[in-house]
C-alpha positions as CSV (number, residue, x, y, z in Angstrom):
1,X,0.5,23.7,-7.3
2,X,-0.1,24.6,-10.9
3,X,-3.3,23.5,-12.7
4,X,-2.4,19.9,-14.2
5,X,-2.4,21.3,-18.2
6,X,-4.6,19.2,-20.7
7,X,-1.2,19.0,-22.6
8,X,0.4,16.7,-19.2
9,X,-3.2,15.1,-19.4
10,X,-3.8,14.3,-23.4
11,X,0.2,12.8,-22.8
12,X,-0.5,10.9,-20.2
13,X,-3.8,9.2,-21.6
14,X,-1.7,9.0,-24.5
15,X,0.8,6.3,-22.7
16,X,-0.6,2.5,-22.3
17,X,2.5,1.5,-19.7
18,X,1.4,1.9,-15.9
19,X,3.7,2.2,-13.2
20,X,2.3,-1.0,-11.3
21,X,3.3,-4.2,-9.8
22,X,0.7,-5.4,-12.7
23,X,-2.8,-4.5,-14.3
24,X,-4.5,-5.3,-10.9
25,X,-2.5,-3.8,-8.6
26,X,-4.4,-0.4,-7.9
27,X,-7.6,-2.4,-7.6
28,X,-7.9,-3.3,-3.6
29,X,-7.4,0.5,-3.6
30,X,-9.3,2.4,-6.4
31,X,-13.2,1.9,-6.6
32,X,-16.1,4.1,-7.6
33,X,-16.6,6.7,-5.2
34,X,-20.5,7.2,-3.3
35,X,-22.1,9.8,-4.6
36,X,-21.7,13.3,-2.3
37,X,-18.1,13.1,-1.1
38,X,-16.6,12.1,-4.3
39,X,-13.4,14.6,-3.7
40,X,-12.5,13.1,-0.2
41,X,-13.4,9.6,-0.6
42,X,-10.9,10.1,-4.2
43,X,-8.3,11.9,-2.2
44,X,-8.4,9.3,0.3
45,X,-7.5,6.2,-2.4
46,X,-4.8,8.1,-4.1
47,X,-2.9,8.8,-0.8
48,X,-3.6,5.2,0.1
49,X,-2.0,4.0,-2.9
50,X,1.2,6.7,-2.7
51,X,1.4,5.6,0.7
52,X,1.3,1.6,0.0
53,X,3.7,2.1,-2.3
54,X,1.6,0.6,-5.2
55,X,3.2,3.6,-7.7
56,X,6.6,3.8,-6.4
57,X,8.0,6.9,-5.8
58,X,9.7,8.5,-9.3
59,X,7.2,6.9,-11.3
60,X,3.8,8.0,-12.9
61,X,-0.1,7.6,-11.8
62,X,-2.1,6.2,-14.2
63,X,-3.6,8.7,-17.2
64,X,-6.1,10.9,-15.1
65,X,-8.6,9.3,-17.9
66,X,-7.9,6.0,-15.9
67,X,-8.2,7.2,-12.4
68,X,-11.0,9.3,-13.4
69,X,-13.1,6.3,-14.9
70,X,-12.1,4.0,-11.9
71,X,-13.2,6.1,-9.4
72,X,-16.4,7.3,-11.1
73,X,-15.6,10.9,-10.9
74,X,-14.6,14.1,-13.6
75,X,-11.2,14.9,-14.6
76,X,-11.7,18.0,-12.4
77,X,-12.7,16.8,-9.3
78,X,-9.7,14.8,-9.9
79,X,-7.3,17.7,-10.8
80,X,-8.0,19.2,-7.4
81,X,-7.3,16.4,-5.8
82,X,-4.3,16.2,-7.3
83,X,-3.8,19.8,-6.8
84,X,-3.7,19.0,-3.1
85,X,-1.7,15.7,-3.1
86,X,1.2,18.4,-5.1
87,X,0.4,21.0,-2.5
88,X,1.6,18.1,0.5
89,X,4.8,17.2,-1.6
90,X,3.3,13.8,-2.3
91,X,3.2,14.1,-6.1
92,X,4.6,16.3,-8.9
93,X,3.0,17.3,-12.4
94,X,5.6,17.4,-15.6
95,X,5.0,18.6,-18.9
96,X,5.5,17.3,-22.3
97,X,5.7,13.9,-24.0
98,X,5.9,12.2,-20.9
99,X,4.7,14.2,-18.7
100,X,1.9,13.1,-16.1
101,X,1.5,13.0,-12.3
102,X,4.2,11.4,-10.7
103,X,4.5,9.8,-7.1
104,X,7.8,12.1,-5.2
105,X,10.6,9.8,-3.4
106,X,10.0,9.8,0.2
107,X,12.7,10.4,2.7
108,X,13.8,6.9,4.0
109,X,13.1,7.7,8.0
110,X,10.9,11.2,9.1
111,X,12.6,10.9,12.4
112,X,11.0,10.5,16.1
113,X,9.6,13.9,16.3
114,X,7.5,13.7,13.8
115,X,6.5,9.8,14.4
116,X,5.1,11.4,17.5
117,X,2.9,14.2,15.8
118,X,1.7,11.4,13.3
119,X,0.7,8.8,16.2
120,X,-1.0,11.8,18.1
121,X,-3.0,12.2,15.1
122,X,-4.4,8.5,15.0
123,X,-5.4,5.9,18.1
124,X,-2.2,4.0,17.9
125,X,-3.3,1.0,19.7
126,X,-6.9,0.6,17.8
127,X,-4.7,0.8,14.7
128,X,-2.5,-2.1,15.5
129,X,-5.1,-4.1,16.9
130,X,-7.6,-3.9,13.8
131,X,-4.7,-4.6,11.7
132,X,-4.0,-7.6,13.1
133,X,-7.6,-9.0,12.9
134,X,-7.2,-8.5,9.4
135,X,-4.0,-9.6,9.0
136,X,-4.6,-13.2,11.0
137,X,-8.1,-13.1,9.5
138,X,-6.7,-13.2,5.8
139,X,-3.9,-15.3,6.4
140,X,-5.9,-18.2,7.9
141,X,-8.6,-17.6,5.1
142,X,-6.2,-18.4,2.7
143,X,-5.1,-21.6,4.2
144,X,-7.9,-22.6,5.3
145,X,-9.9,-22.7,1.9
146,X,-6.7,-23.4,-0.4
147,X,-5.0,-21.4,-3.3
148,X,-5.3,-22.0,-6.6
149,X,-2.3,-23.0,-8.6
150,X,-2.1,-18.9,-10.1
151,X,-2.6,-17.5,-6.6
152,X,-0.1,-19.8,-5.4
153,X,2.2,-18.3,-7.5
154,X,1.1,-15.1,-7.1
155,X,2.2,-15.8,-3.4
156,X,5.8,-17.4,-4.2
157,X,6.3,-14.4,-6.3
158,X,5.3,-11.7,-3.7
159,X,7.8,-13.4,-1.3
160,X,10.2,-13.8,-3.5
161,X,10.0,-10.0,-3.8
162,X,10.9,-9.0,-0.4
163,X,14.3,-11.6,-0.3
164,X,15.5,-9.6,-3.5
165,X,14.4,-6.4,-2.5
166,X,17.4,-3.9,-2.1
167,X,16.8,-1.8,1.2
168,X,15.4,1.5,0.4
169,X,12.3,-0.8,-1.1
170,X,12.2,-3.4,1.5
171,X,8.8,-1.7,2.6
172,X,7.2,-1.6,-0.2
173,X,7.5,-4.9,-1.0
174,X,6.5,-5.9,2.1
175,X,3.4,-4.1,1.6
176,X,2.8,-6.1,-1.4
177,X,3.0,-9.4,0.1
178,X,0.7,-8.8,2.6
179,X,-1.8,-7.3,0.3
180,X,-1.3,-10.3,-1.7
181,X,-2.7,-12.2,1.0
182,X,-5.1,-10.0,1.7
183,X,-6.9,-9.9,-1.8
184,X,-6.3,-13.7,-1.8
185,X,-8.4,-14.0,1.1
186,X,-11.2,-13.7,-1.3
187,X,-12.9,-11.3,0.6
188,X,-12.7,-7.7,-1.3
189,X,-14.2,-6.1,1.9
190,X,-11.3,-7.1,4.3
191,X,-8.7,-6.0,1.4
192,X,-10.5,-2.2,1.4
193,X,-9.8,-2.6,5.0
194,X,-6.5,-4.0,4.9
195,X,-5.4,-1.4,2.2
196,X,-6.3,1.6,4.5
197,X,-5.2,0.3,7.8
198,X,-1.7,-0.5,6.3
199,X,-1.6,2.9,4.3
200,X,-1.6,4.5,8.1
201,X,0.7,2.0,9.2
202,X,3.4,2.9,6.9
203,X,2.6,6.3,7.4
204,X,4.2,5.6,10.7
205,X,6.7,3.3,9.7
206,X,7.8,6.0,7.8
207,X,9.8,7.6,10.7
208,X,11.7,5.0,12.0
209,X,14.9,3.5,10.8
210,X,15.0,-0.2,8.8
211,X,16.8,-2.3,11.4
212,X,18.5,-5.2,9.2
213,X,18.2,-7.8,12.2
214,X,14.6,-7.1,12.4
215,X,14.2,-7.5,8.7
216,X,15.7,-10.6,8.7
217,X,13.3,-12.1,11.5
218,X,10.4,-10.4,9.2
219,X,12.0,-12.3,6.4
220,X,12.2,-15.9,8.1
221,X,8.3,-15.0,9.5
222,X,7.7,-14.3,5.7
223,X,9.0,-17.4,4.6
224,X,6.8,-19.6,7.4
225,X,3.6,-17.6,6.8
226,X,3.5,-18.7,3.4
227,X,4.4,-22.2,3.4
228,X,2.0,-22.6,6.2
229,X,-0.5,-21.3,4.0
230,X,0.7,-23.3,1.3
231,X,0.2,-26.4,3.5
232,X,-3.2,-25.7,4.0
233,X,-2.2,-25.4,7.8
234,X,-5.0,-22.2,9.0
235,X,-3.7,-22.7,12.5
236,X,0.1,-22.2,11.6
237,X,-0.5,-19.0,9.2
238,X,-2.5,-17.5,12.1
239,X,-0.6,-17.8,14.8
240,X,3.1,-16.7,12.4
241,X,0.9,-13.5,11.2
242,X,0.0,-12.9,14.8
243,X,3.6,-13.1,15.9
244,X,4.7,-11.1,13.1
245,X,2.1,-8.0,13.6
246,X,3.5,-8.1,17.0
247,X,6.6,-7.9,16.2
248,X,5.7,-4.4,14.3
249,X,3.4,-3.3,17.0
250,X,7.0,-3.9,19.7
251,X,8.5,-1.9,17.3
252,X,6.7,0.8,16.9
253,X,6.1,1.4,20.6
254,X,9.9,0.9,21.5
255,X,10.8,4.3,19.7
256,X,8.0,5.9,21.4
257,X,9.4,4.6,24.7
């Protein structure tokens, strides 16, 4: 990749639009770094939010000022990692006016082959499992100790979202609904967790086809997970999000099969 310029870079600082779901949505993701592995642990957010889906892919990162600040680390530590997210064919630096980093359109599907050689590189079934925790954890969280009338909506909206979402972003909006419930769990140590666990599920998901019958069971499990929570009913939400992480975990295994 070539060095992001300070021309891309003034631009970009220059421009007050971000190419989020909202003014919060990066922050599950993007924290200061610990001092001493400030490159990895940066690397490691900005791939979890390409791979979320929180900047959708054609659109722009926020100014490298931004990330920089967020993460507590120097615009150059921060052009390498960039430097290495271009080198992967995650991202891509333009020039001029408008220029910036921007998030590369995915291929819808990677194909079994390489779902294999991305499972071999994780424990599969640890994966599933700790997601799942989190997943049932958060949801009956959320019931159990209410939502506010603006997380409420925050909810209906995030569902709402997945019903109108064309195909080719069905994921992604997905992803956002259940990180919605996540960081309404009120916990901001299960959303870290949640946030990286699903960035490697996607990762995976990534290779295999959307099925439009299993979307529309994901759709109607949608739909009862959050009027459960709604209802106040912890036992409900748990045992839908339960049935509806197995439902990705069958999947998953069945093109492995």
């Amino acid at each position: 990749m070539t060095r992001t310029s300070d021309t891309a870079g003034a631009a970009a600082d220059g421009a007050g639009d971000h190419a989020t779901e909202g003014p919060d949505r990066l922050t599950p993701v993007l924290r200061p770094v610990r001092a001493g592995n400030g490159f990895e642990e940066a690397l490691e957010q900005i791939l979890q939010v390409v791979r979320l889906g929180l900047v959708p892919g054609g659109e722009r990162l926020p100014a490298e000022r931004e990330l920089a600040e967020r993460m507590g680390i120097s615009r150059v530590t921060l052009r390498e990692v960039l430097k290495v997210l271009q080198e992967q064919g995650l991202v891509e630096s333009r020039r001029g006016r408008y220029g910036g980093t921007f998030v590369r359109r995915r291929p819808q599907t990677a194909g079994e082959e390489e779902l294999r050689r991305r499972i071999a590189a994780v424990d599969i079934e640890d994966t599933l499992r700790f997601r799942e925790v989190l997943e049932v954890g958060a949801a009956g969280l959320c019931a159990a100790h209410g939502l506010p009338e603006e997380g409420a909506e925050r909810l209906r909206t995030a569902l709402a979202a997945t019903h109108d979402a064309e195909l080719g972003d069905y994921r992604r909006q997905d992803t956002l609904l259940h990180l919605t419930i996540a960081e309404l769990s009120g916990s901001p140590t299960l959303t870290a967790q949640y946030a990286a666990v699903r960035a490697t599920v996607n990762d995976l998901l990534d290779c295999i086809p959307l099925l439009v019958r299993n979307l529309e069971h994901s759709q109607h499990q949608h739909t009862a997970l959050v009027e459960a929570i709604l209802d106040g009913d912890a036992d409900g939400a748990r045992e839908v999000m339960r049935e509806h992480c197995g439902g990705t975990a069958a999947l998953l295994r069945g093109f492995l099969t």
